[in-house]
C-alpha positions as CSV (number, residue, x, y, z in Angstrom):
1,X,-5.5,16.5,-6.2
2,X,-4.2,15.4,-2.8
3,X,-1.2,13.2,-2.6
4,X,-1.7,9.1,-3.1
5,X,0.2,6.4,-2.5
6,X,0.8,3.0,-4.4
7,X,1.2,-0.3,-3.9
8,X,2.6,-2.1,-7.1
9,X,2.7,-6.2,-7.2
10,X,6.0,-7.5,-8.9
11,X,4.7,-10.9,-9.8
12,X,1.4,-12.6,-9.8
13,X,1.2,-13.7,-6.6
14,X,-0.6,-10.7,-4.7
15,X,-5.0,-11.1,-4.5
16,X,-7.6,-9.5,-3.9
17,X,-8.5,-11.3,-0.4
18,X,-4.8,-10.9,0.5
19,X,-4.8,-7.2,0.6
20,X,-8.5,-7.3,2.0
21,X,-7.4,-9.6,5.0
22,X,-4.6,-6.9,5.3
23,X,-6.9,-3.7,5.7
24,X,-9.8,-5.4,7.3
25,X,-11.8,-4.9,9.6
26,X,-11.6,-1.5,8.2
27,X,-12.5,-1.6,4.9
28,X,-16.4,-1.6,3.2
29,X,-17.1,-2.4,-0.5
30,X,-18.3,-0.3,-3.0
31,X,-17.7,-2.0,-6.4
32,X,-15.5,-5.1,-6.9
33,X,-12.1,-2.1,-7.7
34,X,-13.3,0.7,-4.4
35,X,-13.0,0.2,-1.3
36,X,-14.1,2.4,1.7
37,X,-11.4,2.6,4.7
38,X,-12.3,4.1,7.9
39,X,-10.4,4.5,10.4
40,X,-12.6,6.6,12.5
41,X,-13.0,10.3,13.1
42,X,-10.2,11.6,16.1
43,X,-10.7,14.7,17.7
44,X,-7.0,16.7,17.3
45,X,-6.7,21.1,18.5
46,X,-10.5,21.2,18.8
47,X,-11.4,19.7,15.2
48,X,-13.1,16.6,14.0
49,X,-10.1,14.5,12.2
50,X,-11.5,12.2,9.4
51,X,-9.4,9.4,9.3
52,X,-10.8,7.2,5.9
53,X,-9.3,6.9,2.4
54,X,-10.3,5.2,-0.8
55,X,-8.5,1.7,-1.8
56,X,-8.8,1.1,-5.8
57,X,-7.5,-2.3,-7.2
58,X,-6.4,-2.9,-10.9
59,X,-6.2,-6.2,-11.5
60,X,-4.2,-8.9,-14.1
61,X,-5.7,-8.2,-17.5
62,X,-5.3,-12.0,-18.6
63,X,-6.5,-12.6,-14.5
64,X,-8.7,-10.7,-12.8
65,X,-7.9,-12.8,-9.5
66,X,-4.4,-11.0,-9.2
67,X,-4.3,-7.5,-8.2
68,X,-1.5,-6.0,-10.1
69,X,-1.5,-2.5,-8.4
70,X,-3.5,-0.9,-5.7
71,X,-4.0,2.7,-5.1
72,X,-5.0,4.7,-2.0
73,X,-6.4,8.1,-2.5
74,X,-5.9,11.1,0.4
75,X,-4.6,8.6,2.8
76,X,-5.5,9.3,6.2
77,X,-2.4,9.5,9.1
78,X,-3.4,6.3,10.8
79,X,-0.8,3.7,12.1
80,X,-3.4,1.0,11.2
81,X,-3.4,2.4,7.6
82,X,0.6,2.1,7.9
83,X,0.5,-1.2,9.1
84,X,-1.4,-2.7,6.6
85,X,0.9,-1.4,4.3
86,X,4.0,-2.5,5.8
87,X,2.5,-6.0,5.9
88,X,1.5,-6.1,2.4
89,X,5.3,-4.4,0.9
90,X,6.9,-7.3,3.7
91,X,4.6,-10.4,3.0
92,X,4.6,-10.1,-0.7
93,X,6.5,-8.7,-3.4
94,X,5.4,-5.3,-3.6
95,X,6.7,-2.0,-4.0
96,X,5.5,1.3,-1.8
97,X,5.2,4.3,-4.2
98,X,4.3,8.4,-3.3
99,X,5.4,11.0,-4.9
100,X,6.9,12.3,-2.0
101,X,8.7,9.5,-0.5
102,X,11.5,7.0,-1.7
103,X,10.3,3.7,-3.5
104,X,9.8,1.1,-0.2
105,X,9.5,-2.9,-0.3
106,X,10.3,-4.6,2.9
107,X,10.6,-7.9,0.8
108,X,13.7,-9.3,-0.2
109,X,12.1,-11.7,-3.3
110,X,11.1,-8.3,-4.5
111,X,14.6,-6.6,-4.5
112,X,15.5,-9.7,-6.3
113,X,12.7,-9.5,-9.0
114,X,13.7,-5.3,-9.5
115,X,17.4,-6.6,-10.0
116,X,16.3,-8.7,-12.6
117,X,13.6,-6.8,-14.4
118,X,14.0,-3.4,-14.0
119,X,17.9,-2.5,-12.4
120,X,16.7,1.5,-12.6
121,X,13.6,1.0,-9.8
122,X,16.1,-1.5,-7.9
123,X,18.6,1.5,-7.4
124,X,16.2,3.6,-6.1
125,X,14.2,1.5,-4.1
126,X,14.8,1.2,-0.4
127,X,14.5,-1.7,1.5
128,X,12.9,-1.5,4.9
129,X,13.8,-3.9,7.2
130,X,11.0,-3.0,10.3
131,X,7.7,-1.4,10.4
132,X,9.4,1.5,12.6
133,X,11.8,2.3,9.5
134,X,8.7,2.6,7.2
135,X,7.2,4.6,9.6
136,X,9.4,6.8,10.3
137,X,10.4,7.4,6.4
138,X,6.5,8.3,6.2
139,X,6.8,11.5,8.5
C-alpha cells in the first residue's frame, strides 16, 4: 500500500461540508464516506502525471454530522491538495498525520486541546505557522 495521509478532528466541531468547501471544486462523490479528487492529469519528462486521490470520512459515532477523521489515500503532489489541507489543520482543530512526516496542526486551539488530552501527541506535534512551512515539511 502507498503512503496516506490523515487528517484527525480534536473536538466536534469539524463537518462534512467544511472539509468539502475546503477541497471543492475538485472533489466528486461516490458514497456519503468517498470522495473522488482530481486535480487533473500534468504532463512531467514525457509521461501523463495523474494528479487524483481518494478522500474517506469517518464520522462521530453518536453524530454522523461531525467528521471525526478523514483519510486521503495515494495523495497526489498538487499544491491545491496541500492547500486544502493547510486550511483545514489552520481553520480548525485538526491534526496532519503521514507516516513519513512529523504530526502538523497550524491551529493554536488544537495545541491547547493535545496539552490537555493527550501531552504525548502534543510533544511531538509541530505547529506550522504558514502554508510555506507545511509545504516545505511535505518535500
Amino acid at each position: 500500500m502507498g503512503i496516506e495521509y490523515g487528517i484527525i478532528a480534536m473536538d466536534n466541531s469539524v463537518r462534512q461540508n467544511m472539509v468539502l468547501n475546503a477541497f471543492s471544486p475538485y472533489c466528486t462523490k461516490v458514497n456519503d464516506e468517498e470522495y473522488s479528487l482530481d486535480y487533473g492529469d500534468e504532463i512531467y519528462d514525457d509521461k501523463i502525471i495523474s494528479n487524483s486521490c481518494t478522500l474517506i470520512f469517518s464520522f462521530d459515532e453518536e453524530d454522523e454530522g461531525i467528521v471525526s477523521s478523514i483519510d486521503i489515500l495515494s495523495p497526489c503532489d498538487h499544491i491545491e491538495l496541500e492547500k486544502a489541507i493547510y486550511s483545514l489543520i489552520h481553520q480548525y482543530p485538526t491534526i496532519f498525520t503521514c507516516s513519513d512526516f512529523p504530526l502538523m496542526t497550524a491551529n493554536k486551539k488544537c495545541m491547547e486541546l493535545l496539552k490537555e488530552e493527550d501531552f504525548e501527541t502534543f510533544e511531538e506535534t509541530t505547529i506550522v505557522s504558514s502554508f510555506d512551512e507545511f509545504s516545505n515539511l511535505l518535500c
